[in-house]
C-alpha positions, 0 to 999 in steps of 0.5 A, spaced: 786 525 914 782 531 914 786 532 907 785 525 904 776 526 907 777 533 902 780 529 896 774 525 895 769 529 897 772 533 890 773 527 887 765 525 889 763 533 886 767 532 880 763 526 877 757 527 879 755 534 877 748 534 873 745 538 869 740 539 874 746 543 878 745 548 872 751 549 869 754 555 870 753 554 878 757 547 877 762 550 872 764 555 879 765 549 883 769 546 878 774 551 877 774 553 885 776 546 886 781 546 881 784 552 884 785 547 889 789 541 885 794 547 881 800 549 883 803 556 880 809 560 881 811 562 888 810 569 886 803 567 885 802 565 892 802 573 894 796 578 895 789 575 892 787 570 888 785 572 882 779 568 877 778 572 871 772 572 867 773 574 859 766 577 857 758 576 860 757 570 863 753 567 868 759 564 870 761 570 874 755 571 877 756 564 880 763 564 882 762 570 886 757 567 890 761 560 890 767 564 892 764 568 897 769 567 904 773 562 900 781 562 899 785 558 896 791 557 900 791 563 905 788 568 898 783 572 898 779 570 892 778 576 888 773 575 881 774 579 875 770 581 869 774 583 863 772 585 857 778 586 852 785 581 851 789 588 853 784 588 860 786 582 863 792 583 867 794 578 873 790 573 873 790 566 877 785 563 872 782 566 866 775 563 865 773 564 857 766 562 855 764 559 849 762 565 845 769 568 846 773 563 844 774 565 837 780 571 841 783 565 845 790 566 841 788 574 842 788 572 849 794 567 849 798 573 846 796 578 851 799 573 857 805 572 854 808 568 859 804 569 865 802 564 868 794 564 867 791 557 867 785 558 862 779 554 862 774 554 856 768 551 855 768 549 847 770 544 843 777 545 840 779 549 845 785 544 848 787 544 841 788 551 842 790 552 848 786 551 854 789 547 859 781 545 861 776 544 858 768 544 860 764 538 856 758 534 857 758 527 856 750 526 857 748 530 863 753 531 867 758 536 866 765 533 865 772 537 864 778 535 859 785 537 860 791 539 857 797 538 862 802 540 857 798 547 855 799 549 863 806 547 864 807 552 859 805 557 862 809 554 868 803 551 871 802 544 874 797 541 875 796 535 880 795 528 878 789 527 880 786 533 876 789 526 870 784 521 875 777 525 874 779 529 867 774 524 862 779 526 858 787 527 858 790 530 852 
């Protein structure tokens, strides 16, 4: 019952998450829920749970404040600045703002096969290789997925990540 009370609890945050919430802090709270609704590797579920951050974003800031205390699972979560392809290392979730996604293929090869699910917030950024994608549909902040690009980084993402996406590729 408690599982089922916190599975609409994220589907009520997903959907309504306005502007007014200020992005950055809202994009924190999506990425910490879908920490949540993602299956990695059982290799993954050692040690802390890392949340990389490509690049400045006020995003980083946000998340270290949203994550503060939280787990995922019985993880600490750990945020991470990384700056170049080369410094990322180990990550659960690479976030990858706006601004740096002309290097997502840089960065894609820099993972090779590690499983990173990577979260952009451009445009394009599916068709180039991001599981998740940050969009704004009116006010409201909104997400689009790829299932296919996170299964290649042998990720799963939960079917209800599918039911809230405004749009599935």
């Amino acid at each position: 019952m408690k599982r089922l009370i916190g599975l609409i609890l994220s589907w009520f945050l997903f959907s309504s998450l306005s502007l007014q919430t200020g992005i950055p802090k809202a994009q924190a709270m999506f990425i910490y829920n879908f920490s949540r609704l993602t299956e990695w590797p059982a290799e993954y579920k050692l040690g802390s749970f890392i949340i990389g951050v490509f690049g400045s974003s006020p995003t980083y800031n946000e998340l270290q404040n949203y994550t503060s205390n939280k787990t995922v699972g019985n993880q600490k979560i750990t945020i991470k600045k990384v700056n170049t392809p080369s410094e990322i290392g180990m990550c659960h979730i690479l976030f990858i703002p706006f601004g740096k996604t002309r290097q997502l293929s840089e960065i894609k090869q820099a993972l090779g096969a590690k499983s990173t699910l990577i979260i952009c917030e451009k445009n394009g950024a599916i068709d180039s290789g991001a599981a998740i994608n940050f969009v704004i549909i009116g006010d409201k902040l909104k997400f689009e997925i790829k299932p296919s690009n996170a299964k290649s980084q042998n990720i799963n993402l939960s079917s209800r990540l599918n039911q809230m996406a405004f749009k599935t590729h």
